[in-house]
N, C-alpha and C positions, 0 to 999 in steps of 0.2 A: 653707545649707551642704550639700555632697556627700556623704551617709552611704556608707558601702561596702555597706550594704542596698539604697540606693535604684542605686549601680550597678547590683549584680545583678537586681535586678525590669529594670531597662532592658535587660541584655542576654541576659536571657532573654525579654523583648518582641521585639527585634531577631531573634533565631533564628526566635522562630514566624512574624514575619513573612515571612521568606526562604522559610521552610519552605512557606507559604501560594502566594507571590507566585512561587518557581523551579520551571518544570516538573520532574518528574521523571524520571530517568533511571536507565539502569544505571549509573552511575558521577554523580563532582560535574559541574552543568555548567562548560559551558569557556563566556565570552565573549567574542562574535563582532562585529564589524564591526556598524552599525544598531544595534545594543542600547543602548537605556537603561537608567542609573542614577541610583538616588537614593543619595548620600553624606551620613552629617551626622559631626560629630566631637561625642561626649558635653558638653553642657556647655558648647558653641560655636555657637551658631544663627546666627552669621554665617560658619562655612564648611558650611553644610548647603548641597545643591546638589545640583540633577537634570539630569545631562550623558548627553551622545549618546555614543556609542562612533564616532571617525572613522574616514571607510576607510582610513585609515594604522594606525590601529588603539591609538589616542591619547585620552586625557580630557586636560580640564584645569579643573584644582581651584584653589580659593582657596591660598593661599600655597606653594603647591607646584609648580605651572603641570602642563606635563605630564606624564602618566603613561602606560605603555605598561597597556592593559587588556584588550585582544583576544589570544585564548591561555592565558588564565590562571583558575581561576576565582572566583567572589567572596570565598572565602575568603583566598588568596592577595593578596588587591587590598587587602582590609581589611589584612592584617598589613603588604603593602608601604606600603600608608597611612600606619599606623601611626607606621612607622618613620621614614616621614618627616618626620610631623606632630611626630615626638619630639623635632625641633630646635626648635619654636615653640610646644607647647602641653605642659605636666606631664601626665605616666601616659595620653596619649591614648588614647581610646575610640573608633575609628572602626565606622561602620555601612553594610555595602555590599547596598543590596535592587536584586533586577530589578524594575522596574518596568513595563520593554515589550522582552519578548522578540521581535525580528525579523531575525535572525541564522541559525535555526532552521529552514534549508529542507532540502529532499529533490528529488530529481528523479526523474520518473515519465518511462518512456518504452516504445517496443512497440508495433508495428503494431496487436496486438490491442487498445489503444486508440483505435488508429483506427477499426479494424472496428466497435466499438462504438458509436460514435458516429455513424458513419453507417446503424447499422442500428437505431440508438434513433430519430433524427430526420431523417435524410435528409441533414441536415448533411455537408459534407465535412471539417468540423473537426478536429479532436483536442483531447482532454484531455490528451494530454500536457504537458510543461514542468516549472516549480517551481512547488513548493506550501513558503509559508512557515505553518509552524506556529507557533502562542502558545500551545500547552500539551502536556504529554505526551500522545503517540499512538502507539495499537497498529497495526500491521500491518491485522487485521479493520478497526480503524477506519478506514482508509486506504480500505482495500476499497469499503467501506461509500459513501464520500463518492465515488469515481471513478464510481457508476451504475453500468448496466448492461455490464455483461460477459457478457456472454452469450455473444460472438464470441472471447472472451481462452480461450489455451490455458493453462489457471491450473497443469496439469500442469508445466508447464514456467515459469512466471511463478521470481524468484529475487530474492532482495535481495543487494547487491555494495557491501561496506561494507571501505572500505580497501583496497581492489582483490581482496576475496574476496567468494566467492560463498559466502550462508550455509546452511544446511542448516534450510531452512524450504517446509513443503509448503501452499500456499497453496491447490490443490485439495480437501486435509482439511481445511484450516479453514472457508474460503468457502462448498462445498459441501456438506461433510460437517459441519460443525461443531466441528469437534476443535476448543477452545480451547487444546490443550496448543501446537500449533503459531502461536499467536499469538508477536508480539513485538515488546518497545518499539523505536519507529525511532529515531535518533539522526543528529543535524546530517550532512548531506552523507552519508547514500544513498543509492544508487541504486536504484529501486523496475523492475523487468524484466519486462513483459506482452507477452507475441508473440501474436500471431493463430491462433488456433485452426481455423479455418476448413479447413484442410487435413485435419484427424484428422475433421469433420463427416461425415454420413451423406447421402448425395441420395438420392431417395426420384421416381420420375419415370415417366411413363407413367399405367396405367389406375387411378390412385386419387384420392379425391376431393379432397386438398388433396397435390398434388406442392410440395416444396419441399426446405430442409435442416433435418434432424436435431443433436442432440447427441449425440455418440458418450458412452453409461455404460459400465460396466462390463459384463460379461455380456448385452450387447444383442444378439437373435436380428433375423433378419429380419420374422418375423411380427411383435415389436414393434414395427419400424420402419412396417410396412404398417397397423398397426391404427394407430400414430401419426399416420398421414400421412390419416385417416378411413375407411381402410378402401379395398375395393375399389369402383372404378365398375359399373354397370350393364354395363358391356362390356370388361368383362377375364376373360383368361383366366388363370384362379386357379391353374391348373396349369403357368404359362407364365412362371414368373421370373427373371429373372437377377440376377447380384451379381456388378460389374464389380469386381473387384479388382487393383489395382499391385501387381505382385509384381518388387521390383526395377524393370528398365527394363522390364518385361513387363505386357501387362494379361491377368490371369486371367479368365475368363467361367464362374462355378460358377450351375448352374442348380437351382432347387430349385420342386418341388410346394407349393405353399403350400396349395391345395385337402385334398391328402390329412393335410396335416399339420395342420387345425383340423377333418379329420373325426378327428382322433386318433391318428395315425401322426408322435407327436413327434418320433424321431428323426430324420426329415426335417429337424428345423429345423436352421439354419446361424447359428453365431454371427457375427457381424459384426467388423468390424475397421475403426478408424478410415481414414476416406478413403473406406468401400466407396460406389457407387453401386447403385441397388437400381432397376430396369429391369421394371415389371411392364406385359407386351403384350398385345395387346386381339386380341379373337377376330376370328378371319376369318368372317365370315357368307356 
């Protein structure tokens, strides 16, 4: 016999296991298309039943046939359950767990995943696409799993959720750490990574490893040149330029680098994303 004790232990079993088995989110989840459920009705182990969610967006249950369940979420499913099953079974108890959340995707996209990618492995690839998630996921952890970014303009990276753009700085978090700017992602994101490679630093001429820079904050040109290994055996230290875009124009601002590591700092010149840095080799 069904004690109304032994209900309650059941359906506070039932909660912890939702609680356990539904990722988390900022609001209840919704279920989507792909996702599995397990149903059982209290008391009834012949209509307990683990169904797919169709792409029409349909289950079908023992004695009730189909149910619309995409859109709605499992708490809602349970009660419309209920209701139903309350023509064929006394005081039903219905129980609705995820069991295989695959509904749950976000899409990733942005040159500077490509840039990425091809300057991790040579690959012409992308990471971009979808990514189907099975549990709650933060932004950093998004991050985290895409690799190397090194190429991504994360200044400008954005997530576009409901056809808004959220106010979330993924250069303070990535880079800087700020966890405050993390945040949970939810079904159908859009995650926005552009190529950074334009705001980079070139670094070219008489030093011993030319190539590109990451533009930081507060980046001098001496920086740039101690980055790049310093000066070669035959450059002229006092001979630098810094091609700068200014508008449709390119500036040529030339700075002493020589004078400015015997200690004449104000010579140094901050840098600006895009600069090219141009140090020429003595005339012998």
């Amino acid at each position: 016999m069904v004690t109304l004790k032994m209900k309650w232990i059941y359906l506070v079993f039932v909660f912890l296991l939702m609680a356990v088995a539904m990722p988390a989110h900022a609001g209840p989840y919704v279920i989507g298309d792909e996702d599995v459920l397990s149903i059982s009705v209290w008391g009834n182990p012949d209509l307990s039943v683990r169904v797919p969610v169709r792409p029409d967006g349909m289950i079908s249950v023992p004695l009730v046939g189909d149910v619309k369940a995409a859109g709605i979420t499992p708490q809602q499913l349970k009660t419309l359950l209920e209701g139903k099953y309350a023509n064929y079974v006394k005081n039903p108890v219905v129980s609705v767990i995820m069991t295989d959340v695959n509904s749950f995707s976000i899409y990733v996209f942005g040159d500077g995943l490509w840039q990425s990618a091809v300057s991790s492995s040579g690959d012409s690839g992308s990471q971009s696409g979808v990514f189907t998630l099975k549990k709650n996921t933060t932004l950093l952890q998004l991050l985290c799993r895409l690799g190397n970014l090194g190429n991504a303009d994360l200044k400008n990276g954005a997530i576009i959720r409901g056809g808004k753009r959220l106010s979330t700085d993924f250069y303070g978090l990535y880079i800087k750490g700020d966890v405050s700017q993390d945040i949970a992602l939810m079904p159908g994101d859009f995650i926005y990574i552009p190529s950074g490679l334009a705001s980079r630093i070139r670094v070219v001429g008489a030093v011993k490893t030319p190539g590109i820079l990451s533009y930081t904050e507060n980046m001098t040109v001496l920086d740039a040149v101690l980055s790049s290994g310093g000066f070669t055996d035959f450059a002229s230290q006092n001979n630098v330029v810094i091609e700068r875009k200014n508008g449709g124009k390119t500036e040529s601002i030339k700075v002493k680098l020589k004078d400015i590591m015997d200690g004449d700092i104000k010579k140094n010149v901050f840098l600006k994303p895009g600069d090219m840095i141009i140090v020429k080799s003595r005339i012998f």
